[in-house]
Backbone and ligand atoms as CSV (ligand in chain L), in Angstrom:
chain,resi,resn,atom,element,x,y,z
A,1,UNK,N,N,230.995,-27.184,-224.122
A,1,UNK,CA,C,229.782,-26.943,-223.313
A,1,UNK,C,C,230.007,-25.745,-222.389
A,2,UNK,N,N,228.866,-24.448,-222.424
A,2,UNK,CA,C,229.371,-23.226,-221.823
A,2,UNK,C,C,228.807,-23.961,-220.264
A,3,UNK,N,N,229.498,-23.195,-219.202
A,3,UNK,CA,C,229.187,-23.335,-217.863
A,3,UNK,C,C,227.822,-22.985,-217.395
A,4,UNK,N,N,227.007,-23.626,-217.235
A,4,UNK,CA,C,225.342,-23.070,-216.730
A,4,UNK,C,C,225.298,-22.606,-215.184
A,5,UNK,N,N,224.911,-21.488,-215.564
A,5,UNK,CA,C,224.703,-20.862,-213.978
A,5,UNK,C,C,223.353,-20.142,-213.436
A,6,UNK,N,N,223.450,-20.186,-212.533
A,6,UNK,CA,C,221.725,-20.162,-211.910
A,6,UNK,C,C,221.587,-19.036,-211.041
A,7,UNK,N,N,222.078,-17.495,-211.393
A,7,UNK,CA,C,222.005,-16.768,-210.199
A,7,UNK,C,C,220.367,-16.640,-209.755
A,8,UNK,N,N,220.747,-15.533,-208.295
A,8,UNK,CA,C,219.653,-15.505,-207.649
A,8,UNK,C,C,219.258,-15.110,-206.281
A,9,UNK,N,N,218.915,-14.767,-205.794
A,9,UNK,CA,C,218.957,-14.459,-204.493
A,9,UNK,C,C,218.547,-15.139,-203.082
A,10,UNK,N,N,217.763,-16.549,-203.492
A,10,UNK,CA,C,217.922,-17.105,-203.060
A,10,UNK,C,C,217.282,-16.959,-201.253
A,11,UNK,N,N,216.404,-16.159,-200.980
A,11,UNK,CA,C,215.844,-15.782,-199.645
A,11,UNK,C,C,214.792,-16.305,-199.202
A,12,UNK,N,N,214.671,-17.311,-198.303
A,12,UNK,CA,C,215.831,-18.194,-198.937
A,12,UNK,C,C,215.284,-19.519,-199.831
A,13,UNK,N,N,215.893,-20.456,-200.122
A,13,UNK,CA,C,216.002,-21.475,-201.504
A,13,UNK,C,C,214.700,-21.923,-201.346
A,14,UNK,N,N,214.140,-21.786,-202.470
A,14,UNK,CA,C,212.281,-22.496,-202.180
A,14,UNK,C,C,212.889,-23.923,-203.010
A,15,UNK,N,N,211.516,-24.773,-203.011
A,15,UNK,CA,C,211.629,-26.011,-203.604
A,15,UNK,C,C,211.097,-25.927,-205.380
A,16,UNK,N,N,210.821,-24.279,-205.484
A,16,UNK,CA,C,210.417,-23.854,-207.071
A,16,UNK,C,C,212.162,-23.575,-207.718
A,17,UNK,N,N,212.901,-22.999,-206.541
A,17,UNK,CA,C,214.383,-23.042,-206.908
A,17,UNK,C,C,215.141,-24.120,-207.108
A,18,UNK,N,N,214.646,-25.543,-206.068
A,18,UNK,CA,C,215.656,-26.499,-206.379
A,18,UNK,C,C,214.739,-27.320,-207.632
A,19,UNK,N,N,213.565,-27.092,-207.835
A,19,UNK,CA,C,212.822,-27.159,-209.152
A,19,UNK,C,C,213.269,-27.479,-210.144
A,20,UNK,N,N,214.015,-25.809,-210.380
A,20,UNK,CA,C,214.635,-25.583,-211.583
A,20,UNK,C,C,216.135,-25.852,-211.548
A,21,UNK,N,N,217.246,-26.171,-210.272
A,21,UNK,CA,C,218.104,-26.710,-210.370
A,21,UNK,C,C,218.183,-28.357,-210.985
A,22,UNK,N,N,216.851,-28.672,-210.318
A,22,UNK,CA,C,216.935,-30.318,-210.816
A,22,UNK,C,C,216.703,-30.271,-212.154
A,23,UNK,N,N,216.076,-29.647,-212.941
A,23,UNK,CA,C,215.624,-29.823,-214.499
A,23,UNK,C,C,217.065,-29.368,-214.975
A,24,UNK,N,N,217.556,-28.402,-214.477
A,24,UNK,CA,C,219.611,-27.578,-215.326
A,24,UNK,C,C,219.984,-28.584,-215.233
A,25,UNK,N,N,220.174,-29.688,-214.218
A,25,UNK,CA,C,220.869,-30.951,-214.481
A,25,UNK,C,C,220.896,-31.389,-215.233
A,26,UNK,N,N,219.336,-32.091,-215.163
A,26,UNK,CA,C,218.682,-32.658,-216.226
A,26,UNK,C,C,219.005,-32.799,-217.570
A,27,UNK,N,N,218.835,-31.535,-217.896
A,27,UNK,CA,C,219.216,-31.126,-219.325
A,27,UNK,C,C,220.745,-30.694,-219.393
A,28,UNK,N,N,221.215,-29.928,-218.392
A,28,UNK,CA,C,222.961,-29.521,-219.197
A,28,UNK,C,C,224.125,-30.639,-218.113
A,29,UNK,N,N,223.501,-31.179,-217.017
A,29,UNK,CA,C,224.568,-32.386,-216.248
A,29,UNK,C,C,225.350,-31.577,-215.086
A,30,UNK,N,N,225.404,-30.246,-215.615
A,30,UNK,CA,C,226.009,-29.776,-214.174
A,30,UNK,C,C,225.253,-28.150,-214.250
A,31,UNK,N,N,225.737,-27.712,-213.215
A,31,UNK,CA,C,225.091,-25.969,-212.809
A,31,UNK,C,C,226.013,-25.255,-211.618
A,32,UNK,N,N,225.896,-24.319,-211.380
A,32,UNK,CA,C,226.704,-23.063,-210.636
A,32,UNK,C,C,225.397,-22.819,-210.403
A,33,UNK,N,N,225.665,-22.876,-208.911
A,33,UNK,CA,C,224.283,-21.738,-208.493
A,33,UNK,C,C,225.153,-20.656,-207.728
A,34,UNK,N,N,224.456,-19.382,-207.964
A,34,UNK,CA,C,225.322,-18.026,-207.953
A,34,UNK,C,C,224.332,-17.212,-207.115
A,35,UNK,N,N,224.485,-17.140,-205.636
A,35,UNK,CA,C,223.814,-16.340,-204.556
A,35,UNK,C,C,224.604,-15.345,-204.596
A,36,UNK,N,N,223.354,-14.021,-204.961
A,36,UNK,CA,C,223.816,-12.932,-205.218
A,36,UNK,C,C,223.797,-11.682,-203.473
A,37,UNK,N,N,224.679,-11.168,-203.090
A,37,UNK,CA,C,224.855,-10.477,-202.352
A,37,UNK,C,C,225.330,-9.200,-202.939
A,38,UNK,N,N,224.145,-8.703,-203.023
A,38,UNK,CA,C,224.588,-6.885,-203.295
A,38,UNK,C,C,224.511,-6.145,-201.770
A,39,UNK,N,N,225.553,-5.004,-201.734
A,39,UNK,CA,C,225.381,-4.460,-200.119
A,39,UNK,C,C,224.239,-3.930,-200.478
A,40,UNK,N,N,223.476,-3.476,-201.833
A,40,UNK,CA,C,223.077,-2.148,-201.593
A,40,UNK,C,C,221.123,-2.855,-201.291
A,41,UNK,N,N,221.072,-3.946,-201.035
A,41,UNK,CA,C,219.806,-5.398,-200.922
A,41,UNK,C,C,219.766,-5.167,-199.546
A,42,UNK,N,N,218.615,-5.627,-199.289
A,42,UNK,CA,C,218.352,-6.033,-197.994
A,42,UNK,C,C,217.904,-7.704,-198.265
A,43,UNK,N,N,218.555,-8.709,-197.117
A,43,UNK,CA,C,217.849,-9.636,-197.352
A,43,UNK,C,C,217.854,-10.199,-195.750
A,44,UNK,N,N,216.549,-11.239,-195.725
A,44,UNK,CA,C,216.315,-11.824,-194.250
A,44,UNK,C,C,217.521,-12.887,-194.446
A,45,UNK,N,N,217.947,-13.321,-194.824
A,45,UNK,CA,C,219.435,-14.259,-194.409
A,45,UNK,C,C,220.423,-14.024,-195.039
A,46,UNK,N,N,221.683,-13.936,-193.957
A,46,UNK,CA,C,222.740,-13.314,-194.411
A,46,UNK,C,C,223.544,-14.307,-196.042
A,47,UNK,N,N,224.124,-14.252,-196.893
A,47,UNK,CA,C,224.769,-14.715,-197.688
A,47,UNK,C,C,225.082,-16.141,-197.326
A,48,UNK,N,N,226.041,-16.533,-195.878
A,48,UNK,CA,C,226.505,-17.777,-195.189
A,48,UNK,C,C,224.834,-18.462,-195.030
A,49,UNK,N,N,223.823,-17.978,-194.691
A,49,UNK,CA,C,222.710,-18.761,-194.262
A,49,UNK,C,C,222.101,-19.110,-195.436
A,50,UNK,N,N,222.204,-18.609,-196.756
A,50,UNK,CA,C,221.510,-18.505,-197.894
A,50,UNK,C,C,222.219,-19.474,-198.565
A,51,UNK,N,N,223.858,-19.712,-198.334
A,51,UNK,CA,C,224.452,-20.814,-199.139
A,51,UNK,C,C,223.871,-21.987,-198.109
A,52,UNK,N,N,224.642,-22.012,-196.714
A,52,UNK,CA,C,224.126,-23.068,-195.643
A,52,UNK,C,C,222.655,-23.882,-196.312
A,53,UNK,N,N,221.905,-23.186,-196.730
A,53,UNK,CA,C,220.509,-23.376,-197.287
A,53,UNK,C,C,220.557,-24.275,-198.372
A,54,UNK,N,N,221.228,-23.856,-199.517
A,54,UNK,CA,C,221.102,-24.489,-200.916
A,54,UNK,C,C,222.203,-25.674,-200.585
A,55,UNK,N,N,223.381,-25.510,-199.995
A,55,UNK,CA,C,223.797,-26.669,-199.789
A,55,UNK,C,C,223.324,-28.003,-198.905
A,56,UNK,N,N,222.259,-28.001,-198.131
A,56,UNK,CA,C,221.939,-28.649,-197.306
A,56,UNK,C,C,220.460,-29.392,-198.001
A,57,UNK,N,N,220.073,-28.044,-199.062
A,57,UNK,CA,C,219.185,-28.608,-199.777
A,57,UNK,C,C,219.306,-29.966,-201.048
A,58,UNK,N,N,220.616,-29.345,-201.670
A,58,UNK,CA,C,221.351,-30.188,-202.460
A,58,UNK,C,C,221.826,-31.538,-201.995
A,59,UNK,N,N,221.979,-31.487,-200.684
A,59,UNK,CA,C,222.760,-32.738,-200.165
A,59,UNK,C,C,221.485,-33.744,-199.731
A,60,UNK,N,N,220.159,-33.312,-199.709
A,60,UNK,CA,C,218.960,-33.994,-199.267
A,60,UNK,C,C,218.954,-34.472,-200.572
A,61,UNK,N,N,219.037,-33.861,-201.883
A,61,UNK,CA,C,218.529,-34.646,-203.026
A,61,UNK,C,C,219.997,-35.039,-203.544
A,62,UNK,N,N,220.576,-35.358,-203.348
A,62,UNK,CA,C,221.987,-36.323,-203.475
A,62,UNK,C,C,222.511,-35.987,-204.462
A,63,UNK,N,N,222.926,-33.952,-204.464
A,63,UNK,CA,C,223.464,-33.810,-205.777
A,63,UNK,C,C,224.126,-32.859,-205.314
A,64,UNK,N,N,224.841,-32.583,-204.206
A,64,UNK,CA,C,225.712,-31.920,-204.244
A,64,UNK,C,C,227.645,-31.897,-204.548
A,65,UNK,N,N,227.564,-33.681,-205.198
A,65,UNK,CA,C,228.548,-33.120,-206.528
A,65,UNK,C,C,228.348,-32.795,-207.573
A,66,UNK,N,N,227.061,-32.809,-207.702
A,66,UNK,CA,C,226.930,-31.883,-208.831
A,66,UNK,C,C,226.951,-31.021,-209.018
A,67,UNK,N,N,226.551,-29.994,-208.233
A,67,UNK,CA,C,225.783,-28.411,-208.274
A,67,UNK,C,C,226.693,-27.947,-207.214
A,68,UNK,N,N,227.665,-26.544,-208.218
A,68,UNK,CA,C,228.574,-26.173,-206.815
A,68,UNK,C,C,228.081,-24.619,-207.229
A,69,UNK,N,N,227.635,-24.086,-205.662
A,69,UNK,CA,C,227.567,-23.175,-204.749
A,69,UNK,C,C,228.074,-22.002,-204.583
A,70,UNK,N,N,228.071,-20.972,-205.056
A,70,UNK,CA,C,229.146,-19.756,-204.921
A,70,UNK,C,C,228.584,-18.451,-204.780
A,71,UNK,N,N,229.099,-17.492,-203.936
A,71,UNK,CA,C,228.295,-16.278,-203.801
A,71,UNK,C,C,229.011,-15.224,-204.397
A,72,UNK,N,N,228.188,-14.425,-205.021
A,72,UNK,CA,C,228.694,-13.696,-205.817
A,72,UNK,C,C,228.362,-11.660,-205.073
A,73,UNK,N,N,229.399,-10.584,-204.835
A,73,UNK,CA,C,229.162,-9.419,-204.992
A,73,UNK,C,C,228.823,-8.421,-205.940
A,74,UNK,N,N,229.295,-8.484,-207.173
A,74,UNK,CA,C,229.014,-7.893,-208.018
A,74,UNK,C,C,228.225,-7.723,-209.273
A,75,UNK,N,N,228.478,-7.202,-210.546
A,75,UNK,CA,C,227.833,-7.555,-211.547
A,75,UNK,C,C,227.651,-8.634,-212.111
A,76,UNK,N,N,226.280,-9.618,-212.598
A,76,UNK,CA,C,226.420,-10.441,-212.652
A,76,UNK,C,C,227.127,-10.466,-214.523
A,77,UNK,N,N,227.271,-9.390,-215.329
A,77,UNK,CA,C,228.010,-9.949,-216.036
A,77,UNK,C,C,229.466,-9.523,-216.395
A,78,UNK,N,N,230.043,-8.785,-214.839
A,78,UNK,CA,C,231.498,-8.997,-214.549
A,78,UNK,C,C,231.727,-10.713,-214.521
A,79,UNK,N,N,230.931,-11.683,-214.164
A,79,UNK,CA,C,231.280,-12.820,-213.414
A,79,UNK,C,C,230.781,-13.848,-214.799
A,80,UNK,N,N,230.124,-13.304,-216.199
A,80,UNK,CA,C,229.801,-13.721,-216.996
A,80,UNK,C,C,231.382,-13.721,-217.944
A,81,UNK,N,N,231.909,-12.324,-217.935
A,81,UNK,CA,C,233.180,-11.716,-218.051
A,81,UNK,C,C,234.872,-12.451,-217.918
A,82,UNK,N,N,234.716,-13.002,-216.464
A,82,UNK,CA,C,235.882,-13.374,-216.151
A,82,UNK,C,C,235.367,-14.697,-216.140
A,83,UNK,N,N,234.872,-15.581,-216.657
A,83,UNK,CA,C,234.704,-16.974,-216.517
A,83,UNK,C,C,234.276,-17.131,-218.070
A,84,UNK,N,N,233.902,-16.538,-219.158
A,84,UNK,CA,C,233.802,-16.749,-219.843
A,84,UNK,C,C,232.375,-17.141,-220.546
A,85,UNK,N,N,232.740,-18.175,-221.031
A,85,UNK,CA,C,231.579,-19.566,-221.476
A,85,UNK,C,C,230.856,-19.573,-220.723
A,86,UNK,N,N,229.524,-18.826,-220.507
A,86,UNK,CA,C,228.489,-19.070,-219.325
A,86,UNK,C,C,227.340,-18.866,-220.176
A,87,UNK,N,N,226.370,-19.636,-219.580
A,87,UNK,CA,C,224.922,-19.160,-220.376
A,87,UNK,C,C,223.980,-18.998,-218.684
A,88,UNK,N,N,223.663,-18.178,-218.851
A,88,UNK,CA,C,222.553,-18.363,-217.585
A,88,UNK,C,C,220.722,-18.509,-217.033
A,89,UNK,N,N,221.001,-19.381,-216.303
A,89,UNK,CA,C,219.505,-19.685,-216.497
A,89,UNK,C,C,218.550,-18.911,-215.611
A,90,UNK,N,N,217.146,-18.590,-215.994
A,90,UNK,CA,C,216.385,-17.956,-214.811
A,90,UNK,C,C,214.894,-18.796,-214.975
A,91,UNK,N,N,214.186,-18.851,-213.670
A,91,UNK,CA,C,213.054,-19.226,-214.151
A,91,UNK,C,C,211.797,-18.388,-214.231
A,92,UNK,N,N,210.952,-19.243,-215.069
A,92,UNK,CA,C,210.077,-18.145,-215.068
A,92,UNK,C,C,208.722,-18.431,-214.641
A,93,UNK,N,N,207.843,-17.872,-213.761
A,93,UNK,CA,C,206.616,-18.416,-213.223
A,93,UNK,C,C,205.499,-17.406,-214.045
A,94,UNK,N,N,205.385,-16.465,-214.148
A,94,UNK,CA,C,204.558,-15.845,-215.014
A,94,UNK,C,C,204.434,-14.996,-215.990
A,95,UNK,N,N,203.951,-14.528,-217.175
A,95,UNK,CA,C,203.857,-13.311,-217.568
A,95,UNK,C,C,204.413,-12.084,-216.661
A,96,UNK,N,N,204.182,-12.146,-215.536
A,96,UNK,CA,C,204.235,-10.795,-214.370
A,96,UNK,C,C,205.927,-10.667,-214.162
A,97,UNK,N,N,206.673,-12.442,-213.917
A,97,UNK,CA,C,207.812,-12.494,-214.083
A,97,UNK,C,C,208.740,-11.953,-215.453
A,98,UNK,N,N,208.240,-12.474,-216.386
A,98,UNK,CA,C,208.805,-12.043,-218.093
A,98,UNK,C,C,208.838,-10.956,-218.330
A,99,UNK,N,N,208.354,-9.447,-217.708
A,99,UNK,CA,C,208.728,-8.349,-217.789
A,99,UNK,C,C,209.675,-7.756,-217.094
A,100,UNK,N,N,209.971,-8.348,-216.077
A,100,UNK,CA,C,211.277,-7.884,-215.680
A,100,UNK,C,C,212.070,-8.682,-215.768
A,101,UNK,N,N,212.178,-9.825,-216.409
A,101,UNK,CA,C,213.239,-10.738,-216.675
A,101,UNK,C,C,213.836,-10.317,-217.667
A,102,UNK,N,N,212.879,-9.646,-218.342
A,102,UNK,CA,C,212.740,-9.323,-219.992
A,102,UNK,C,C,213.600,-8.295,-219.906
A,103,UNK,N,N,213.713,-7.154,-219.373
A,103,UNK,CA,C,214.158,-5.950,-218.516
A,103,UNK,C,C,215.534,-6.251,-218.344
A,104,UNK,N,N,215.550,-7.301,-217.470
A,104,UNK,CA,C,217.212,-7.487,-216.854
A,104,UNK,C,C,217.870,-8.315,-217.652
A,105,UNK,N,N,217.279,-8.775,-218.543
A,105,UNK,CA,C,218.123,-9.361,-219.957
A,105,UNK,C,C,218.423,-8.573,-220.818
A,106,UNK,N,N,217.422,-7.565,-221.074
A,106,UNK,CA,C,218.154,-6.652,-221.913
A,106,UNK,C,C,219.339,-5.795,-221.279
A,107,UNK,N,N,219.450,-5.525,-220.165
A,107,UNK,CA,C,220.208,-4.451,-219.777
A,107,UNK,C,C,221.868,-5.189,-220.213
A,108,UNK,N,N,221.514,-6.492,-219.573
A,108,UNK,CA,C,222.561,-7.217,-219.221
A,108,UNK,C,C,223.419,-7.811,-220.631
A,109,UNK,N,N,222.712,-7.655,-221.799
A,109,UNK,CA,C,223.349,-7.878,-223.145
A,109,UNK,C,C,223.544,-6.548,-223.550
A,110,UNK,N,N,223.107,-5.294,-222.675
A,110,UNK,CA,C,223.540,-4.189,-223.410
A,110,UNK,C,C,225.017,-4.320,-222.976
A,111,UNK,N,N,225.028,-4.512,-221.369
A,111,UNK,CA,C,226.538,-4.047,-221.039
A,111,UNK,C,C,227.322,-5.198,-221.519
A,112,UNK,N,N,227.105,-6.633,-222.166
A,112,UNK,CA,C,228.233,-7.404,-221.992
A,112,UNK,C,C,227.236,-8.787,-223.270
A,113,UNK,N,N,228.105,-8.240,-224.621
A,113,UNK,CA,C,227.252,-8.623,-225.800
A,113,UNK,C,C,227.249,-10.202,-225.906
A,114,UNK,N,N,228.104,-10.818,-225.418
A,114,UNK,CA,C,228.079,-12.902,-225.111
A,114,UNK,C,C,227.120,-13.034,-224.332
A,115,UNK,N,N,226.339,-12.026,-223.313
A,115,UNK,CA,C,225.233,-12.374,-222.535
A,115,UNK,C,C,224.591,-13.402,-223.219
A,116,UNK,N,N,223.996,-14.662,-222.849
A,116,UNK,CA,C,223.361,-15.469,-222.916
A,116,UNK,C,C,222.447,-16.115,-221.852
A,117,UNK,N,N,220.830,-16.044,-222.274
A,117,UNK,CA,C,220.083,-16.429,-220.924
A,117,UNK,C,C,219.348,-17.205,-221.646
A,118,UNK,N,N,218.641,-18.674,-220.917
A,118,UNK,CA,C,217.709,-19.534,-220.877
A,118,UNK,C,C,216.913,-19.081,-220.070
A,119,UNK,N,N,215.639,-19.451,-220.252
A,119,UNK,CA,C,214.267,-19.392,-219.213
A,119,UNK,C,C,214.154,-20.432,-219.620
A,120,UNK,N,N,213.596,-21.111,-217.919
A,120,UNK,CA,C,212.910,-22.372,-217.264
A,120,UNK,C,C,212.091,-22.429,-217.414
A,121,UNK,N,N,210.709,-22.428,-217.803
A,121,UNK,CA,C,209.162,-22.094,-217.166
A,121,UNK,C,C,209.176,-22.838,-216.176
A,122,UNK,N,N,209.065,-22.231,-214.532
A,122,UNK,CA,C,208.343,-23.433,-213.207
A,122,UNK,C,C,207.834,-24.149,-213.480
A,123,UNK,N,N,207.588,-25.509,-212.802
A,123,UNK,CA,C,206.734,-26.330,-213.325
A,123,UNK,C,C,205.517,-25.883,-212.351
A,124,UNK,N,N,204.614,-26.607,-213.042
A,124,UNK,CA,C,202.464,-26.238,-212.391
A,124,UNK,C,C,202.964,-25.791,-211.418
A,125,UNK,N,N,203.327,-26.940,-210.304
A,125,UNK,CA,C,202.988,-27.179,-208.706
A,125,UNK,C,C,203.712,-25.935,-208.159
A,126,UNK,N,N,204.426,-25.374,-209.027
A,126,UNK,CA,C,205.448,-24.296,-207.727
A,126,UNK,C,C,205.618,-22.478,-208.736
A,127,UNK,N,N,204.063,-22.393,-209.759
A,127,UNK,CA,C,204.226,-21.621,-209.976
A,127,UNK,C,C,203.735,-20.231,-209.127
A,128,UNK,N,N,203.275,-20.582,-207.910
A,128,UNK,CA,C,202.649,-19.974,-206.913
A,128,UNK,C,C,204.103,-19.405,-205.976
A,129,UNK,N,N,205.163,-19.945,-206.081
A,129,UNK,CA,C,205.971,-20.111,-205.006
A,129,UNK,C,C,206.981,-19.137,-205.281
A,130,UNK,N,N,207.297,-18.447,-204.051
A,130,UNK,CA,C,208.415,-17.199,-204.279
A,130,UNK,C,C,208.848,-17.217,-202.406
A,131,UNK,N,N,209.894,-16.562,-202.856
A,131,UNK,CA,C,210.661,-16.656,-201.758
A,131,UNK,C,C,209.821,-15.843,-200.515
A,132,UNK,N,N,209.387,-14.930,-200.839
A,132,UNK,CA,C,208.505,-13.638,-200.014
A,132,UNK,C,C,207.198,-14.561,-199.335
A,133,UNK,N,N,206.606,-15.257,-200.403
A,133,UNK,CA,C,205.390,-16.205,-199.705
A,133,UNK,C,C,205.693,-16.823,-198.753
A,134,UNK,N,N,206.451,-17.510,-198.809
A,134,UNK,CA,C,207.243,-18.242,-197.782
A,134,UNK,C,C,207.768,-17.575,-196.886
A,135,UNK,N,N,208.696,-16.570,-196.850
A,135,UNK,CA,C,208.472,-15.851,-195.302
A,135,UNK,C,C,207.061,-15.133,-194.846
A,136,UNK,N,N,206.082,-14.766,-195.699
A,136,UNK,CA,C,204.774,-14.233,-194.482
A,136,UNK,C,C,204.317,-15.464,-194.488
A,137,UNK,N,N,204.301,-16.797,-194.869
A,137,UNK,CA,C,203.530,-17.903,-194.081
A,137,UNK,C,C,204.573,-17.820,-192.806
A,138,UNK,N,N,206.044,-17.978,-192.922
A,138,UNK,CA,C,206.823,-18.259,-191.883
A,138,UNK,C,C,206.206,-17.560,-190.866
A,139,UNK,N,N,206.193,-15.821,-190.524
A,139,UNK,CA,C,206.095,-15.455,-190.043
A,139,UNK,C,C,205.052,-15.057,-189.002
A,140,UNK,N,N,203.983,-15.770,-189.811
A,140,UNK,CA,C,202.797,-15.856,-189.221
A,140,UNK,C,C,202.881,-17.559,-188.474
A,141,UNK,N,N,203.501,-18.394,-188.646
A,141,UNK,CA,C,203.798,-19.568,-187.754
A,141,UNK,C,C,202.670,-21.092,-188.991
A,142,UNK,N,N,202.593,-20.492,-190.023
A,142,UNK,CA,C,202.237,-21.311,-191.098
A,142,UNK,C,C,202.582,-22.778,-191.248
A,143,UNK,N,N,202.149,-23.245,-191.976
A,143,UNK,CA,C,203.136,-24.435,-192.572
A,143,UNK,C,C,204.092,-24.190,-193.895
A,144,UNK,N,N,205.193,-24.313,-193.844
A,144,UNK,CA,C,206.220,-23.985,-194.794
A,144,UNK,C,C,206.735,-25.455,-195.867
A,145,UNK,N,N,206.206,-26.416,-195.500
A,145,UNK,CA,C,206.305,-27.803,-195.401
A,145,UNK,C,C,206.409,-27.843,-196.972
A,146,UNK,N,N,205.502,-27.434,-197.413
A,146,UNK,CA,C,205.331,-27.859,-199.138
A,146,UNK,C,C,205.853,-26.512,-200.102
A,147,UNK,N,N,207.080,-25.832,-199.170
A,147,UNK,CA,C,207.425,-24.679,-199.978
A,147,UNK,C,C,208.866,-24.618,-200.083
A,148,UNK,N,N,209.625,-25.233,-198.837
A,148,UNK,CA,C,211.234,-25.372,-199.362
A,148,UNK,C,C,211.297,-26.626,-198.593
A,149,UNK,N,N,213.082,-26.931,-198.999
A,149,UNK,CA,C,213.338,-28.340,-198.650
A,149,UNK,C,C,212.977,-28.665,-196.893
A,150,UNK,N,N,212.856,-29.554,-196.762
A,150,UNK,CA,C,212.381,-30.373,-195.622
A,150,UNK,C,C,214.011,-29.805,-194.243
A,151,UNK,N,N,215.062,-30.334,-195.056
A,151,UNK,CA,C,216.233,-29.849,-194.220
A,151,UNK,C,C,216.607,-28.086,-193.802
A,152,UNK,N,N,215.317,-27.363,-194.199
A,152,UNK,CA,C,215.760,-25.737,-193.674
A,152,UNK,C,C,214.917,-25.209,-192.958
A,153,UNK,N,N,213.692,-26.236,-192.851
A,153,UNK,CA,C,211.915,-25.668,-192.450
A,153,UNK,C,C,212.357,-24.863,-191.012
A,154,UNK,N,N,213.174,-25.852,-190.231
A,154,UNK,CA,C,213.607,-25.050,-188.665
A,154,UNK,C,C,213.976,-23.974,-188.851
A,155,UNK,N,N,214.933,-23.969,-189.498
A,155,UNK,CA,C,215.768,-22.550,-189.982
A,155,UNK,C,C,214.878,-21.118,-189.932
A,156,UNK,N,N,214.310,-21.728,-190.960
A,156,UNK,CA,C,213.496,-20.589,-191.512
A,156,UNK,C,C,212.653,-20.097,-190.445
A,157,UNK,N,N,212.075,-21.330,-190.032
A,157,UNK,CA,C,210.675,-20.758,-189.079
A,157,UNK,C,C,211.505,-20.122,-187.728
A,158,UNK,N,N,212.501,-20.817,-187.188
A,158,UNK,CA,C,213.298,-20.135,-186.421
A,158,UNK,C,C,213.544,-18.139,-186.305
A,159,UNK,N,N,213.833,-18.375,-187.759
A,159,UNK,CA,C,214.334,-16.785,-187.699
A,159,UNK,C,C,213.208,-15.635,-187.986
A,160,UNK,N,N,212.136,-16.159,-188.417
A,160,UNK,CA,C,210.983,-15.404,-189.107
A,160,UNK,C,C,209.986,-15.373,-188.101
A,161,UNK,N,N,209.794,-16.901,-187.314
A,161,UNK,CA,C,208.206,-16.783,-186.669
A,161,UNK,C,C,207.930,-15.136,-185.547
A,162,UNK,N,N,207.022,-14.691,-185.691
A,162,UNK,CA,C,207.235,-13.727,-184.500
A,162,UNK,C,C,205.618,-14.111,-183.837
A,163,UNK,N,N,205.173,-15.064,-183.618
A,163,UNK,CA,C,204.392,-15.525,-182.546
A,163,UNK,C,C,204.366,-16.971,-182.092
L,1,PNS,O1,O,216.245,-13.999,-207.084
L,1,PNS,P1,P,216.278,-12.599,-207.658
L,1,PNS,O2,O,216.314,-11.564,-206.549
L,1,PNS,O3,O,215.178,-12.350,-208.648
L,1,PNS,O4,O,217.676,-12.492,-208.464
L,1,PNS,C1,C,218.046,-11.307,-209.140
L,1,PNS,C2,C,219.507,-11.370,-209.582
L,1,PNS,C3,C,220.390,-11.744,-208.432
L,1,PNS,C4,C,219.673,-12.406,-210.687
L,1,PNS,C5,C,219.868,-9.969,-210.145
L,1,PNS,O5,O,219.503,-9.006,-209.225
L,1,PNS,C6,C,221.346,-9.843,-210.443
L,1,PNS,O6,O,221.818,-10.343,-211.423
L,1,PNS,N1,N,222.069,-9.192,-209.515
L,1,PNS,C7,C,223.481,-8.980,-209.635
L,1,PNS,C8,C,223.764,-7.505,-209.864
L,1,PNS,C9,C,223.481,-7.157,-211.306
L,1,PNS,O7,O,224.116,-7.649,-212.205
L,1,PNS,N2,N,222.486,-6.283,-211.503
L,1,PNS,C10,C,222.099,-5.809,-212.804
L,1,PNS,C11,C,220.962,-6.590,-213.355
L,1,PNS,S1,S,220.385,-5.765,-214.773
């Protein structure tokens, strides 16, 4: 069984992300989720706040021996490379998504030919949901309630609200 891994960026973890972590279970029993930190990104939470996130999320739905956590700097298929046996999963919410998924799958079997990727399709309820929505509700002082886990809502609204 190759290692299933879930990169991503993760800014931070919506409940369309732990979505599709709960279905990788589901179907393969375990997962790597792989928070990607490139310097050359900008993101509203640093790497430590982005894992802090998925782990706290994981531990609300009582699966964090299952699903282990790791942040990654580089190429994601240097890390396909030195670990081997990996297939990786992404999800997918629309047509609009599948062209650049489509995009970064090809690149990513050009440079490194074992590349192997699954697509998720989101399910209905969270094909609306992206990490970006969720910070301009944050930021505007919204309700975030029905968009990531229950254990980060402070967090988030903490660092984003600006009124
Ligand atoms: O959640 P995101 O931002 O859509 O995730 C994108 C991610 C992290 C999967 C992608 O940017 C990635 O794999 N980054 C690692 C660097 C890399 O390998 N880039 C080349 C992709 S063709």
């Amino acid at each position: 069984m190759p290692t299933v891994v879930y990169p991503g960026s993760f800014d931070p973890v919506t409940l369309g992300h732990l979505d599709i972590m709960k279905r990788a279970v589901k179907i393969f029993g375990t997962l790597v989720v792989l928070i990607a930190n490139n310097p050359s990104k900008k993101y509203t939470f640093s790497a430590e706040e982005r894992e802090k996130f998925i782990i706290k999320a994981l531990e609300e739905e009582g699966m964090s021996n299952i699903v282990k956590v790791e942040v990654f700097n580089g190429l994601l298929v240097d890390y396909v490379r030195k670990f081997g046996d990996v297939v990786i999963i992404r999800g997918l919410r629309a047509v609009t998504d599948f062209e650049y998924e489509f995009q970064m799958l090809l690149a990513n079997r050009t440079l490194c030919k074992e590349f192997e990727l699954i697509f998720l399709p989101a399910s209905n309820r969270y094909l609306y949901l992206s990490s970006s929505i969720v910070k301009e509700i944050a930021r505007f002082g919204g309700d975030i309630s029905r968009c990531v886990p229950a254990s980060i809502i402070d967090f988030v609204m903490e660092k984003l609200r600006i009124n």
